[in-house]
ChimeraX commands (.cxc) that place a marker at each C-alpha (Angstrom):
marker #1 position -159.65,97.16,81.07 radius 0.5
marker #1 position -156.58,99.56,81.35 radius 0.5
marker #1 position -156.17,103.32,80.94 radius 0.5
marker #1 position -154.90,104.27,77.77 radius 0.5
marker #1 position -152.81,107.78,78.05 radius 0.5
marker #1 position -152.28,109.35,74.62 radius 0.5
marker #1 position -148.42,110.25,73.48 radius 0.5
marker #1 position -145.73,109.84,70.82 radius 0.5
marker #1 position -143.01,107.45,72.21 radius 0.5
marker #1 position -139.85,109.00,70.03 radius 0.5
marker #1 position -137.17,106.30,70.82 radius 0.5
marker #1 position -134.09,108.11,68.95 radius 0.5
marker #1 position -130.72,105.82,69.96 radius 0.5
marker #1 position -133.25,103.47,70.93 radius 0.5
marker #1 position -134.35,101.99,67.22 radius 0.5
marker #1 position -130.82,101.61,66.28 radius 0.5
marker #1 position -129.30,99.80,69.62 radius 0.5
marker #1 position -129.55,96.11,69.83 radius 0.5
marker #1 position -129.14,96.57,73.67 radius 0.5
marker #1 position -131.24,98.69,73.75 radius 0.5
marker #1 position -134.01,98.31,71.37 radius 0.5
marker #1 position -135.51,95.15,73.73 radius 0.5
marker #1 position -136.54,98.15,76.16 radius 0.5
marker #1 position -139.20,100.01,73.74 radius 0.5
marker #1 position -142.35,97.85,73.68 radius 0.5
marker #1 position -142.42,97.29,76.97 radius 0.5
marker #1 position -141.61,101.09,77.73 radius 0.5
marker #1 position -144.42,102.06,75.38 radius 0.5
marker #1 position -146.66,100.04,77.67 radius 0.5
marker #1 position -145.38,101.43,80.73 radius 0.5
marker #1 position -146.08,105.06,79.14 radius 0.5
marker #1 position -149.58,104.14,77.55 radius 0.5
marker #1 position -150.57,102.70,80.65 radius 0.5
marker #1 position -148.62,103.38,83.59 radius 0.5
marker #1 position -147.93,100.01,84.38 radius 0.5
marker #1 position -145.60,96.70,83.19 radius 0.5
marker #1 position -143.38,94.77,84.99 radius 0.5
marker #1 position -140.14,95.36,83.78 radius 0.5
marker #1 position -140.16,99.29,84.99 radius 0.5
marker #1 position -140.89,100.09,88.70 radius 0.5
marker #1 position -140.83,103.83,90.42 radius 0.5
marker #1 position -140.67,106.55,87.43 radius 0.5
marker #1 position -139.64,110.33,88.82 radius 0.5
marker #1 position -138.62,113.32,87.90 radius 0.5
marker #1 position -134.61,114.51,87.97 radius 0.5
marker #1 position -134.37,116.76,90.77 radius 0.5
marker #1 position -130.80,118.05,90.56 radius 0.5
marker #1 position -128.76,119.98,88.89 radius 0.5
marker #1 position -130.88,123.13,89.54 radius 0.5
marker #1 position -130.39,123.42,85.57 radius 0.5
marker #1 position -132.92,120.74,85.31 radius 0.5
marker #1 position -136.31,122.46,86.72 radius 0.5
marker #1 position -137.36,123.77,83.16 radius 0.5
marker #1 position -137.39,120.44,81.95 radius 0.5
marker #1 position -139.91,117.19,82.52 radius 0.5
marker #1 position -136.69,114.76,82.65 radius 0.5
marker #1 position -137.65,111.76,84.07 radius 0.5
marker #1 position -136.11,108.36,84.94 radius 0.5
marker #1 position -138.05,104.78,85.26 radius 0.5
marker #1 position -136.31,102.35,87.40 radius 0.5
marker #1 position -135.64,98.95,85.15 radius 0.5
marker #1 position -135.42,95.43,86.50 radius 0.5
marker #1 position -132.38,93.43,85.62 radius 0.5
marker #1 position -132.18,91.00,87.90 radius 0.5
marker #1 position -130.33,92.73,90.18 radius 0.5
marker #1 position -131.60,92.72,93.58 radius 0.5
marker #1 position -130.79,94.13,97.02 radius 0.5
marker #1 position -131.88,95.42,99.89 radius 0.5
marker #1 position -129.07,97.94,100.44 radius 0.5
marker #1 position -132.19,100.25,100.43 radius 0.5
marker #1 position -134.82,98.66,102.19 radius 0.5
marker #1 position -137.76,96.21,100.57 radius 0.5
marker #1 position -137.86,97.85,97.00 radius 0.5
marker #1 position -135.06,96.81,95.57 radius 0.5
marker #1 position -135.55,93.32,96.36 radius 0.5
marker #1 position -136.62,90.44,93.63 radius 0.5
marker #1 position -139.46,89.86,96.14 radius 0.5
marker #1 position -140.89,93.58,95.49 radius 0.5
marker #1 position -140.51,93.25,91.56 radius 0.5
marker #1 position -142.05,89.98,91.95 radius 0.5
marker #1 position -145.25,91.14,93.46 radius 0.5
marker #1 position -145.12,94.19,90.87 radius 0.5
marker #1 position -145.78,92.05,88.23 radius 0.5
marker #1 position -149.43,91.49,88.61 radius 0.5
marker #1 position -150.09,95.33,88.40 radius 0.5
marker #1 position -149.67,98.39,90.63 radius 0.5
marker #1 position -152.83,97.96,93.17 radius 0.5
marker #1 position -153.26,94.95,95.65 radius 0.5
marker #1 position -156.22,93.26,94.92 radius 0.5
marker #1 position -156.91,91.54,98.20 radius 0.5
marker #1 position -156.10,95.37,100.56 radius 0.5
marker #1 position -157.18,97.88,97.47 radius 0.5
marker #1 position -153.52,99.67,98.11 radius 0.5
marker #1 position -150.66,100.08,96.19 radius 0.5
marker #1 position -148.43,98.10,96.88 radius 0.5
marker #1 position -144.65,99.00,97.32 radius 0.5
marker #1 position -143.07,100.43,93.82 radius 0.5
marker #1 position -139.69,98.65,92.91 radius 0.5
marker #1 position -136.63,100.30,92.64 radius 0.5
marker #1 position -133.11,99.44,91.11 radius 0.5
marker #1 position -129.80,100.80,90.10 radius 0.5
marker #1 position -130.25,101.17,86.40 radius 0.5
marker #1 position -132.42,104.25,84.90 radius 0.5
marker #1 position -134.04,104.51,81.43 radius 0.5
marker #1 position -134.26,108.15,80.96 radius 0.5
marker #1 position -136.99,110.22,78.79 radius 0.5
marker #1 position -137.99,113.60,78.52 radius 0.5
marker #1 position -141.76,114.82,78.10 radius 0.5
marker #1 position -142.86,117.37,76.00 radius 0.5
marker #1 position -146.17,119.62,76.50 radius 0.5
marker #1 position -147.95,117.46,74.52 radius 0.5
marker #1 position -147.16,114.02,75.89 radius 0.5
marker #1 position -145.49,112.94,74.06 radius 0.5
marker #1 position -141.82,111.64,75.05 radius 0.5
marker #1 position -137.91,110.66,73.87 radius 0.5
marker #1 position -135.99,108.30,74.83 radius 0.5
marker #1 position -132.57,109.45,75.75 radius 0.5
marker #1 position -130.35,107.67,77.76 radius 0.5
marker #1 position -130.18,104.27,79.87 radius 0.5
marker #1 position -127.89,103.77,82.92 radius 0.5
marker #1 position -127.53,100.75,84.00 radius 0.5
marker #1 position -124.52,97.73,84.55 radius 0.5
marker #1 position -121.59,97.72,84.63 radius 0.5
marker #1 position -121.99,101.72,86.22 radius 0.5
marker #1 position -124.27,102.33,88.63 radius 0.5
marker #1 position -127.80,104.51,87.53 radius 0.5
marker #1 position -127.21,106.20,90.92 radius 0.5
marker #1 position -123.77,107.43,90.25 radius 0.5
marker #1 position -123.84,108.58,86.78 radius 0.5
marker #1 position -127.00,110.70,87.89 radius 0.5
marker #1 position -124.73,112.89,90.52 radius 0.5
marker #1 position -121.83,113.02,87.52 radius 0.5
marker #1 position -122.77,117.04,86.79 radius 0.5
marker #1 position -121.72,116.06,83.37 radius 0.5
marker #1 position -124.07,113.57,82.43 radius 0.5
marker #1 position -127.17,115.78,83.70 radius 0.5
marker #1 position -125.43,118.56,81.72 radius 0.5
marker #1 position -125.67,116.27,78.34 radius 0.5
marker #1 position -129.25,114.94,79.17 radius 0.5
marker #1 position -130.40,118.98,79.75 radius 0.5
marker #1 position -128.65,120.23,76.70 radius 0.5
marker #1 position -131.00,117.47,74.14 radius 0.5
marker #1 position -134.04,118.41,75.95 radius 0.5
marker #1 position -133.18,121.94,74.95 radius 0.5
marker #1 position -131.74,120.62,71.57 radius 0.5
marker #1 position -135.16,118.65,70.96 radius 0.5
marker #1 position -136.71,121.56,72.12 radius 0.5
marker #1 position -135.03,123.87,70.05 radius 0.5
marker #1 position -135.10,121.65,66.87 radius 0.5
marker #1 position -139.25,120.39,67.15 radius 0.5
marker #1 position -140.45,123.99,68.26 radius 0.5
marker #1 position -142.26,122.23,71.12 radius 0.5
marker #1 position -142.41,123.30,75.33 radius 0.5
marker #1 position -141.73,120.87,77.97 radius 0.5
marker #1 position -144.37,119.12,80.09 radius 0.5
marker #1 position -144.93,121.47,83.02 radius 0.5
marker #1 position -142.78,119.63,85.80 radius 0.5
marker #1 position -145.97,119.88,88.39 radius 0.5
marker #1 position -148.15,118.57,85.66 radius 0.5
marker #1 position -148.33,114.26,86.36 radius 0.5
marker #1 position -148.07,112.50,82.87 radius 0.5
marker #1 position -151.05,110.25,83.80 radius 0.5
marker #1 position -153.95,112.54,85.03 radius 0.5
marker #1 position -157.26,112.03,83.31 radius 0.5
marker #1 position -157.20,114.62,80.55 radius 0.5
marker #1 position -154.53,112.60,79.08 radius 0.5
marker #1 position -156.80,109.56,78.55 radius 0.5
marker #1 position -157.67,108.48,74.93 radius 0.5
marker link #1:1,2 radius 0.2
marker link #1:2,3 radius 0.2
marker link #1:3,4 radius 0.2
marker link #1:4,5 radius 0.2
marker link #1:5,6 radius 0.2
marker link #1:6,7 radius 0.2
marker link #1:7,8 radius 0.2
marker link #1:8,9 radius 0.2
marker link #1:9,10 radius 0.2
marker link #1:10,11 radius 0.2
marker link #1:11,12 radius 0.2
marker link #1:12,13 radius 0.2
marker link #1:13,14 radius 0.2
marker link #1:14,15 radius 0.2
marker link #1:15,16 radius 0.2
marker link #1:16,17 radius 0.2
marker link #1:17,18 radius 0.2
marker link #1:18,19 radius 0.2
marker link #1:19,20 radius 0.2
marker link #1:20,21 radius 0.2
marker link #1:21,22 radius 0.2
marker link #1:22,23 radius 0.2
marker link #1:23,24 radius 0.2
marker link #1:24,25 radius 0.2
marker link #1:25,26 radius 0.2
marker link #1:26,27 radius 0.2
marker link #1:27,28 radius 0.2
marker link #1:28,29 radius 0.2
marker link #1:29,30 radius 0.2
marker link #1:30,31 radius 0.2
marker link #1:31,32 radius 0.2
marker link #1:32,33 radius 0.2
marker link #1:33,34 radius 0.2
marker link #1:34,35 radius 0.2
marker link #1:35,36 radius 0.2
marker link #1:36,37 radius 0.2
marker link #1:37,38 radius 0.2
marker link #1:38,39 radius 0.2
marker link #1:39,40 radius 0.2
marker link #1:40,41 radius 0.2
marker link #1:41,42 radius 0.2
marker link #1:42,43 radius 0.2
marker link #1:43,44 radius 0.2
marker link #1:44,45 radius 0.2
marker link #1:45,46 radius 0.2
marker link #1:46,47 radius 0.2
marker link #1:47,48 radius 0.2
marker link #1:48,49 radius 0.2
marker link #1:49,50 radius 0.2
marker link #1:50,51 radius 0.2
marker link #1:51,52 radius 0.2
marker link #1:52,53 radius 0.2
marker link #1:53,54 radius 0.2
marker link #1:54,55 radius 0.2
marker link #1:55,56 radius 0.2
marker link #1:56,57 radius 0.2
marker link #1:57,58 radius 0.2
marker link #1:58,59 radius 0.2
marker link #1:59,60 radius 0.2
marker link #1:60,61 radius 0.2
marker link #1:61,62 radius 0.2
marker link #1:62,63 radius 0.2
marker link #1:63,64 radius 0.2
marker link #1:64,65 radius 0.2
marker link #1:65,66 radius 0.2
marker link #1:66,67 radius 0.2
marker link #1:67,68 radius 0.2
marker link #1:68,69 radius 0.2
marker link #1:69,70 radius 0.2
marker link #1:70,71 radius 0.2
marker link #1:71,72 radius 0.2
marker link #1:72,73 radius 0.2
marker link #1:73,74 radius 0.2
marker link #1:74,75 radius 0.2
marker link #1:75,76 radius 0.2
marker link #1:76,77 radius 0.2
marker link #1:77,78 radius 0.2
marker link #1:78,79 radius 0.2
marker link #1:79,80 radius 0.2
marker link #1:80,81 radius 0.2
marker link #1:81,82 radius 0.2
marker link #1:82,83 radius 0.2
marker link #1:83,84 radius 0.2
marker link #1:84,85 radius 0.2
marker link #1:85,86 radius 0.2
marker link #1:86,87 radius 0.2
marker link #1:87,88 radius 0.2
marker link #1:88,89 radius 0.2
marker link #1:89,90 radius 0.2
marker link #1:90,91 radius 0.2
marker link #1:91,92 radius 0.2
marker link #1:92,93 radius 0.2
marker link #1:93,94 radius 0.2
marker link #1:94,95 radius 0.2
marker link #1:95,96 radius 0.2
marker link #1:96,97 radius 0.2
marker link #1:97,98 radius 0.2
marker link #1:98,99 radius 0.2
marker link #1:99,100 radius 0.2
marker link #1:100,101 radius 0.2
marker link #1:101,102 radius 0.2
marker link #1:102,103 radius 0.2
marker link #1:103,104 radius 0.2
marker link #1:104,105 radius 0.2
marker link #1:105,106 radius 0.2
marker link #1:106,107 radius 0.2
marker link #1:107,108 radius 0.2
marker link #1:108,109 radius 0.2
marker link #1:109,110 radius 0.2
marker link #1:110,111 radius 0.2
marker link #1:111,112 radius 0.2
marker link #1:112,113 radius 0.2
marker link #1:113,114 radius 0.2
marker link #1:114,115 radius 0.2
marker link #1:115,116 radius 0.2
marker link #1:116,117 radius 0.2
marker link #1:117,118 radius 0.2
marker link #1:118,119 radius 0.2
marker link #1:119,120 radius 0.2
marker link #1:120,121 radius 0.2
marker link #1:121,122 radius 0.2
marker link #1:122,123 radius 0.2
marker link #1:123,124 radius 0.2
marker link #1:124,125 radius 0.2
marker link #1:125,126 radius 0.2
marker link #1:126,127 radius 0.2
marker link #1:127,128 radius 0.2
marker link #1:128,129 radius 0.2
marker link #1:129,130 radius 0.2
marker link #1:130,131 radius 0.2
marker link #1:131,132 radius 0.2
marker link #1:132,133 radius 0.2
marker link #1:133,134 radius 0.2
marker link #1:134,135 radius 0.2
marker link #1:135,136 radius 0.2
marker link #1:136,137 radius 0.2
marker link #1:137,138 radius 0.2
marker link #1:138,139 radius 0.2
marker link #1:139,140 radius 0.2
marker link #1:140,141 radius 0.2
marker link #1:141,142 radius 0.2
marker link #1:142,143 radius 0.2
marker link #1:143,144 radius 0.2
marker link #1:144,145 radius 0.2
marker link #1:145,146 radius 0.2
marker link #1:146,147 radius 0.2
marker link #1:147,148 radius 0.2
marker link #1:148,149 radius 0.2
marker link #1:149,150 radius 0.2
marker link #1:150,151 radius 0.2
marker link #1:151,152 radius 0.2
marker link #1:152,153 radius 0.2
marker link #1:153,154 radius 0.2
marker link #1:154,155 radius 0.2
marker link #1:155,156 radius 0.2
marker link #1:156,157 radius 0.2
marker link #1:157,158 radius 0.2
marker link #1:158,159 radius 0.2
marker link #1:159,160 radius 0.2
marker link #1:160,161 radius 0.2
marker link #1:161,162 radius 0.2
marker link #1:162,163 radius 0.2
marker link #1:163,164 radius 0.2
marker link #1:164,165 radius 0.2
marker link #1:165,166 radius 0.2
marker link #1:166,167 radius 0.2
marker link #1:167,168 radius 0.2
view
């Protein structure tokens, strides 16, 4: 049986984006539960400096688009072997988390409970648009806008988003 975490999954442009709308469910399962196939290594934004009083994170999202540019993990093989769940069952280790070019990109509040805000993916490159000063500027100013608006902190960023007192 799998951990359930507890936490409000707000998806915003999400709900009314056709593009992006087929992300949600399996996002929610990735949040409740840490795990699904479609999303491999999840992390928080460490630059601008602006963004260290914020829990901004981005989950890497498989598209089909492989290479090896950057060693195993971006390779179909590694999202292939990701899809039967986090932990080897043969060794007991974890295996090797997937990575990819394309971001979904949510922010966490002190409660757990999380907003979708942006996805970066084809035909730019998640990489890219992440060093664009601009775009971290917009994704810092609606986590201060949500903040602002809701009356609610952000997630410490030391605090992990799936530690045991977060269990249902």
């Amino acid at each position: 049986m799998l951990n359930e975490y507890q936490g409000l999954i707000l998806p915003g442009q999400f709900r009314k984006d056709p593009e992006l709308s087929k992300f949600v469910d399996s996002f929610k399962d990735h949040y409740r539960y840490g795990h699904h196939p479609q999303f491999g290594k999840d992390s928080l934004f460490g630059r601008p400096p602006e963004v260290k009083p914020y829990h901004l994170r981005k989950v890497h999202v498989d598209l089909n688009h492989y290479s090896d540019e950057h060693g195993e993990s971006g390779t179909q093989a590694c999202w292939k072997n990701w899809e039967s769940g986090k932990i080897d069952q043969t060794t007991k280790k974890m295996k090797t988390i997937p990575t990819s070019d394309v971001y979904l990109i949510y922010f966490v509040t002190s409660e757990r409970n999380c907003f979708l805000l942006d996805f970066w993916g084809p035909p730019s490159s998640a990489h890219r648009v992440a060093a664009e000063e601009t775009q971290m500027l917009k994704l810092i100013n609606e986590c201060e806008r949500i903040l602002n608006l809701k009356g609610l902190q952000s997630m410490p960023r030391q605090a992990s988003i799936w530690r045991p007192d977060f269990l249902v």
